[in-house]
MIFIBA-982235 format. One record per residue (C-alpha): x, y, z. Coordinates in steps of 0.05 Angstrom, whole numbers, plus 5000, padded with zeros to 4 digits. Example, Ala and Ser with C-alpha at 12.3 -4.5 7.8 and 13.67 -1.06 7.14 Angstrom:
BEGIN
> u;v;w
> 5246;4910;5156
> 5273;4979;5143
***
This chain:
BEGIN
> u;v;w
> 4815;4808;4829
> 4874;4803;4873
> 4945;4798;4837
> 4990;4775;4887
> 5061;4794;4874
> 5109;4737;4911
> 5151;4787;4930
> 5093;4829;4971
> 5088;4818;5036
> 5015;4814;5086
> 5000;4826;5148
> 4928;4795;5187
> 4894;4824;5239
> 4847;4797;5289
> 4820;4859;5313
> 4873;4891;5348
> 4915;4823;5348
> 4963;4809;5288
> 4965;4733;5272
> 5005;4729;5218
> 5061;4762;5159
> 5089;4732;5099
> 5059;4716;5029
> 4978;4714;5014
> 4978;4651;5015
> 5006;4627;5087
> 4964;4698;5113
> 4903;4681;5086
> 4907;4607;5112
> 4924;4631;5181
> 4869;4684;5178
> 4821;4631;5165
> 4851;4592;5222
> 4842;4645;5267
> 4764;4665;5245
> 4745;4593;5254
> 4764;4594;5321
> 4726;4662;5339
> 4684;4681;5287
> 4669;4747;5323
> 4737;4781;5312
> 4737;4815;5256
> 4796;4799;5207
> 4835;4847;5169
> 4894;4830;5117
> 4928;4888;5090
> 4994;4897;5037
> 5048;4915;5083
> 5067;4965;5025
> 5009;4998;5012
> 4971;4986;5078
> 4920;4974;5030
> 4859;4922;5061
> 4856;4864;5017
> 4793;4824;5009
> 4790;4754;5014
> 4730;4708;5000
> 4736;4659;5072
> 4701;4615;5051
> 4701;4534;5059
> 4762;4515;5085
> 4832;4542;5088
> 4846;4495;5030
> 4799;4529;4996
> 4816;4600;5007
> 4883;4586;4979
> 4859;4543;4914
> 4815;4616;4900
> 4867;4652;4919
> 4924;4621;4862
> 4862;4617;4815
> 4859;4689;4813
> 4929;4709;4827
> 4944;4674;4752
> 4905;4711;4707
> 4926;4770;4664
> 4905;4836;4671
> 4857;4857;4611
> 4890;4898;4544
> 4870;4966;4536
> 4899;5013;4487
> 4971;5038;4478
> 5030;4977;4465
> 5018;4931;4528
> 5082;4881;4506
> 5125;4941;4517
> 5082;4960;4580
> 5060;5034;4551
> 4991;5047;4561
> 4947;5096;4524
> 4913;5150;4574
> 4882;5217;4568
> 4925;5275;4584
> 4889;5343;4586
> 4938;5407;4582
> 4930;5478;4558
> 4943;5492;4482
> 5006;5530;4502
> 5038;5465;4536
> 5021;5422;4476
> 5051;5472;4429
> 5118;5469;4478
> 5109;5384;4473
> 5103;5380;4403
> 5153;5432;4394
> 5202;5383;4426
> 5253;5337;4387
> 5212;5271;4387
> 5143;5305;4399
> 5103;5301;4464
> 5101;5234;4483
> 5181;5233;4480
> 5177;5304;4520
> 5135;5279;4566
> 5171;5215;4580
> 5236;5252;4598
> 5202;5298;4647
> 5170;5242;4682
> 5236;5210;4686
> 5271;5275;4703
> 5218;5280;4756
> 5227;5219;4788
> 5297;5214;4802
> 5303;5278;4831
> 5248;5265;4875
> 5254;5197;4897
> 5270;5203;4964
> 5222;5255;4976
> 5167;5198;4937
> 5181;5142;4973
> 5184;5179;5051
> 5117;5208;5029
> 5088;5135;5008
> 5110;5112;5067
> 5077;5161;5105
> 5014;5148;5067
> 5008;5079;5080
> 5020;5091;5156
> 4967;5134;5163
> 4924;5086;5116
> 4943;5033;5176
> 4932;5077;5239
> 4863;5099;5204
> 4837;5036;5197
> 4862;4999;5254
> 4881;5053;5310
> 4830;5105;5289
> 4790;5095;5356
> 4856;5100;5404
> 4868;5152;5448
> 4926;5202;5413
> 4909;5178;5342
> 4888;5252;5317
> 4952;5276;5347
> 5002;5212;5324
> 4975;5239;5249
> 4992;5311;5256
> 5065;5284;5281
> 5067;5231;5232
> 5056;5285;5172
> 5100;5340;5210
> 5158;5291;5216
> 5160;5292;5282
> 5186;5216;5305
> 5199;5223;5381
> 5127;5257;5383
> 5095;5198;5341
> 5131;5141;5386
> 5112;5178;5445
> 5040;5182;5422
> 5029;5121;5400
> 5064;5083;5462
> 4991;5068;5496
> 4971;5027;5437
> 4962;4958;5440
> 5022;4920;5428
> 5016;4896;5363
> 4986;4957;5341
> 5040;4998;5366
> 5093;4947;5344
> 5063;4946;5267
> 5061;5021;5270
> 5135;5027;5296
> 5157;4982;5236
> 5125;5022;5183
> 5148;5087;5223
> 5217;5067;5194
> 5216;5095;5132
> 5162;5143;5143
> 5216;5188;5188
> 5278;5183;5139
> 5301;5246;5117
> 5276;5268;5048
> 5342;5293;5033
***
């Protein structure tokens, strides 16, 4: 099922062509656009986020790509345990008896413990988080779109040592739009994790 935030953004690719950003919506009818007029380029729409392919059913007609596409987007993800109105879900946690003696130890007992150090946790590494998501989702990119181009091996080993200059340089024989999409998402992949 696809949940389609409105504030994500897509990207479509027509092999090594991108033919449209926005929302779902406007990507997916564009993508369809652009298969019906050369149905032997294969399309590929990722999260610009994530990097993450998304799937889309193509079809009938753009029309209807988009009707599935808001009939899907609407539903609500199914309840599991834990207090989903408050958004705290119930999973298994599996530690070693001394570190559930130190959480229930704890004022508030291990689920307030816990909560703290995962908020702790994130704050003081939130930079370091988000430059290492970013990185991720490049590399999820350049492995699916640029995995066959000539540097691609060594544009990785840059990309992870935090090399820029290196990456740019590598990645400058790339096909336009390929390079271009890359050098966007390069942005925050290079920011200091200071």
């Amino acid at each position: 099922m696809i949940m389609a935030d409105e504030n994500q953004t897509y990207t479509a690719f027509a092999g090594m062509r991108r033919i449209a950003s926005g929302d779902l919506a406007t990507v997916a009818a564009k993508a369809k656009a652009s298969l019906d007029q050369d149905q032997g380029t294969p399309i590929l729409i990722l999260e610009d986020e994530t990097c993450r392919v998304v799937d889309i059913d193509f079809r009938g007609t753009a029309d209807d790509v988009v009707k599935r596409l808001e009939q899907t987007s609407g539903k609500p993800e199914p309840r599991g345990p834990g207090r989903p109105k408050l958004g705290v879900v119930a999973r298994e946690v599996t530690l070693l008896p001394r570190h559930w003696e130190w959480l229930n130890a704890q004022p508030g007992g291990a689920s307030v413990a816990l909560r703290k150090l995962v908020e702790e946790a994130r704050r003081s590494n939130e930079a370091k988080d988000r430059v290492r998501q970013s990185r991720e989702a490049l590399y999820r990119f350049m492995s699916t779109l640029a995995g066959d181009e000539a540097g691609f091996e060594e544009a990785s080993r840059a990309l992870f040592a935090g090399d820029q200059k290196l990456f740019e340089a590598l990645i400058r024989l790339w096909p336009k739009d390929l390079r271009d999409h890359a050098e966007r998402l390069a942005g925050s992949a290079f920011v200091s994790e200071a």
